[in-house]
VOGU-3710 file (C-alpha; in Angstrom, 3 decimals, decimal comma):
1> xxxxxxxxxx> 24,792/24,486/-0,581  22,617/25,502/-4,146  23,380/23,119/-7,386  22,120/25,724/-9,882  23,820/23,787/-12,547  22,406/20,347/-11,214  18,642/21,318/-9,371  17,512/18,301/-8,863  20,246/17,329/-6,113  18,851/19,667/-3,892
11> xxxxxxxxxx> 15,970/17,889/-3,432  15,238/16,701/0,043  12,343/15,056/1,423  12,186/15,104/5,434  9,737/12,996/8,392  10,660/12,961/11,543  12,861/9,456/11,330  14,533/9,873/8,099  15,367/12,388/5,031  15,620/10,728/1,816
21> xxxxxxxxxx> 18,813/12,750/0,061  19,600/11,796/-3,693  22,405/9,565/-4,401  25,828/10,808/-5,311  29,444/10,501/-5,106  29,551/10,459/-1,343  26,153/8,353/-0,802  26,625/6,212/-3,563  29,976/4,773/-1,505  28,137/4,271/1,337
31> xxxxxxxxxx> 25,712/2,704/-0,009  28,043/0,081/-1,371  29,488/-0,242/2,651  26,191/-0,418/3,495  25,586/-3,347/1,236  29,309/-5,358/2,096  27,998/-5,336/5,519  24,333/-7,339/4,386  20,895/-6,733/3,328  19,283/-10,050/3,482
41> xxxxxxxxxx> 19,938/-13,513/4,441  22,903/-15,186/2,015  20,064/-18,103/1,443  17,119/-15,726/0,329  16,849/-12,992/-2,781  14,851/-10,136/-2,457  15,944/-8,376/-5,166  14,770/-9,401/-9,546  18,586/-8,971/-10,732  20,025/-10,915/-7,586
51> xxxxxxxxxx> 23,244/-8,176/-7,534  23,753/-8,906/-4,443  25,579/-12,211/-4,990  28,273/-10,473/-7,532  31,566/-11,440/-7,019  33,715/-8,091/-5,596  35,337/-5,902/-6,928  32,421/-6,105/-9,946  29,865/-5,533/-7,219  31,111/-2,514/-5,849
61> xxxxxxxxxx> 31,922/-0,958/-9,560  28,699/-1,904/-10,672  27,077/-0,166/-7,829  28,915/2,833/-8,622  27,935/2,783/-12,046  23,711/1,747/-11,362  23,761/4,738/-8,539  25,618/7,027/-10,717  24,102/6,172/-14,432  20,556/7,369/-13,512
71> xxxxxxxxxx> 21,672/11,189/-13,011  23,823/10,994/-16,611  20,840/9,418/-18,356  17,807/11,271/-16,594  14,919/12,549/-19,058  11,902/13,793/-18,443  10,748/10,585/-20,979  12,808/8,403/-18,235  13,812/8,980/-14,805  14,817/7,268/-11,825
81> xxxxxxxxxx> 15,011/9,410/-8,676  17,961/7,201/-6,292  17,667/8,688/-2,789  19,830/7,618/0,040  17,893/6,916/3,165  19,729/8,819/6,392  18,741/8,766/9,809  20,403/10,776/12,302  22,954/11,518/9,450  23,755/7,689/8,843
91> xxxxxxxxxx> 22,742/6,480/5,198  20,468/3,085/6,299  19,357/2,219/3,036  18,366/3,314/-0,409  14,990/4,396/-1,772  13,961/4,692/-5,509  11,333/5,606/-8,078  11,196/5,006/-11,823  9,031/6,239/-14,559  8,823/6,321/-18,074
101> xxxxxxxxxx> 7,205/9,410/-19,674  5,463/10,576/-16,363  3,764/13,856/-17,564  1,645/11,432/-19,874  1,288/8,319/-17,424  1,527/9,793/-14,384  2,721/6,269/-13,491  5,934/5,617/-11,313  7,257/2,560/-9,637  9,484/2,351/-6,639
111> xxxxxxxxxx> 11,679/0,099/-5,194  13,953/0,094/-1,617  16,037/-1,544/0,478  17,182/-1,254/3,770  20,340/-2,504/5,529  20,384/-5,090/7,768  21,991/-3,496/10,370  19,086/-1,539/10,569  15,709/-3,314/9,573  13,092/-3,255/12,576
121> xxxxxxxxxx> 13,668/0,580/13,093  10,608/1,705/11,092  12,752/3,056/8,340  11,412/1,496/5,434  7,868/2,716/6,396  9,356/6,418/6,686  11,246/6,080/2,987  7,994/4,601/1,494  5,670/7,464/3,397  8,776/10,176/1,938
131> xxxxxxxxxx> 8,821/8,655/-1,864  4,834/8,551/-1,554  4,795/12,306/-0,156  6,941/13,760/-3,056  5,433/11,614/-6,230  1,980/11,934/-5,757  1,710/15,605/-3,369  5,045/16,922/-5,100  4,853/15,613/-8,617  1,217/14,791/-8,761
141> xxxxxxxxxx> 1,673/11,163/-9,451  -1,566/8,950/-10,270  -0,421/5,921/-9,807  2,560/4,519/-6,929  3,147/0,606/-7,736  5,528/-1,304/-6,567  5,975/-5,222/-5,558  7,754/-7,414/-3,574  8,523/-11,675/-3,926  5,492/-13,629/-2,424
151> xxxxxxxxxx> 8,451/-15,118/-0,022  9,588/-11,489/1,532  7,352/-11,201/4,342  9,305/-7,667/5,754  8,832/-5,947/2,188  5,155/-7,112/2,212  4,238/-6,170/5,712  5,374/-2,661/5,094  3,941/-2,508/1,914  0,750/-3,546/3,999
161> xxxxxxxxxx> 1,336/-0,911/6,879  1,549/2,010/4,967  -1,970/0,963/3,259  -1,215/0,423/-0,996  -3,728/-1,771/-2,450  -3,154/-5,215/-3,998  -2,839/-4,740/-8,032  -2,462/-8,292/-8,929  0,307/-10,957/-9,487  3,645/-10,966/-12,089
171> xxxxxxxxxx> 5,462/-14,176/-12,511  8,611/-13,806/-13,128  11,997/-15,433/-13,664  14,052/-14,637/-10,017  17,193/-16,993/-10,524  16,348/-19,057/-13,279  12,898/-19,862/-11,362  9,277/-18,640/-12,521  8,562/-16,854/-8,986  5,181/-14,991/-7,828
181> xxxxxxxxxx> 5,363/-11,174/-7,191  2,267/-9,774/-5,755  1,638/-6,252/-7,111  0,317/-3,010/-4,803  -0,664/0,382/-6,203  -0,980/3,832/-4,307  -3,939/6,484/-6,121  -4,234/10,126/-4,719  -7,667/9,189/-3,226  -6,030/6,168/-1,318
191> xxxxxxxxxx> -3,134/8,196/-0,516  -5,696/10,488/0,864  -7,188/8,000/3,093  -4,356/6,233/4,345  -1,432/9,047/5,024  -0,345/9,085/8,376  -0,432/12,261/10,344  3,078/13,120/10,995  4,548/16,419/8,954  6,805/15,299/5,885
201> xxxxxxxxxx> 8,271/18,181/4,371  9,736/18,195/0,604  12,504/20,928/-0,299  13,980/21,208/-3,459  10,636/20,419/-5,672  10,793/23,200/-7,912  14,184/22,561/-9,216  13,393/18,745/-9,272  10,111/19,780/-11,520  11,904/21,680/-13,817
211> xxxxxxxxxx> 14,415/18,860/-14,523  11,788/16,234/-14,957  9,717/18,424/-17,410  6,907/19,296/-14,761  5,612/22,514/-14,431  2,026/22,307/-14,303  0,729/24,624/-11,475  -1,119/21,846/-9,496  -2,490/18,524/-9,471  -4,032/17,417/-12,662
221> xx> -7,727/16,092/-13,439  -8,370/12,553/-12,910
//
């Protein structure tokens, strides 16, 4: 089913594990299953706003609302693209990307987790190889960053596996405490070096273009 009134929804980005699908009414509830049932050990926090520990029933409104929000306030000057993660039609996780005036900056950053339940299955490689796929061979992005806590060894080894380069060190507060977060950063020419070799198909784009406010005909100049 078309959403001529909504384009961007139709988007769909496909490899041969996963298909990220964008976030609404139906994914957006179970993602917030997903996330009752665990992401991460109780005595760790992967995340900058530590969510995860929110009392219930704030957690799962506030969910609702974060998953929700980002179609209601999307602008080609700011955007957040929520995907659910599916495999074999069972959401697994949740994949993002955020920019801020793209068709000047070229410049998104993404973010993902996976659930518990379902970490070691190579889906967070898939997601990151999707998001990667659609923002810089879809939408022409320049620059991928992203980052993970210097203490989440499964964010940084697939960070590591799918081949971004390191892009410095933030400090920042995670729970009151001044914590390192190593930085990584995907370029077309890297992307070019390091994609693996397994189809990833993107449906949808030219809807998802037209929403953002991206229309040029092809890749842009360096």
């Amino acid at each position: 089913m078309t959403t001529p009134a909504f384009p961007i929804w139709d988007l769909r980005v496909r490899t041969p594990l996963i298909e990220l699908r964008p976030v609404r009414e139906a994914e957006a509830l179970a993602l917030v299953e997903l996330a009752d049932q665990g992401i991460h050990d109780p005595d760790t926090m992967p995340f900058t706003i530590p969510w995860t520990r929110q009392p219930l029933p704030e957690r799962h409104w506030n969910s609702m609302k974060f998953y929700l929000g980002h179609w209601a306030h999307l602008s080609p000057a700011d955007w957040t693209l929520c995907f659910a993660v599916c495999a074999d039609g069972v959401i697994v996780g949740n994949q993002d990307a955020h920019a801020i005036n793209f068709a000047e900056s070229r410049t998104v950053e993404t973010g993902s987790w996976i659930g518990q339940a379902h970490q070691g299955n190579r889906f967070g490689y898939h997601a990151r190889v999707a998001v990667l796929t659609l923002l810089i061979d879809g939408l022409s992005a320049l620059s991928a960053e992203t980052g993970a806590w210097h203490d989440n060894p499964r964010s940084l080894r697939v960070t590591e596996r799918v081949g971004y380069e390191p892009n410095g060190e933030w400090i920042r507060g995670r729970e009151g405490v001044p914590t390192k977060s190593p930085r990584f950063r995907m370029s077309p020419q890297r992307w070019a070096d390091v994609r693996p070799d397994f189809e990833v198909t993107i449906d949808g784009l030219d809807g998802a273009k037209a929403m953002l406010g991206l229309e040029w005909p092809g890749p842009l100049g360096p």
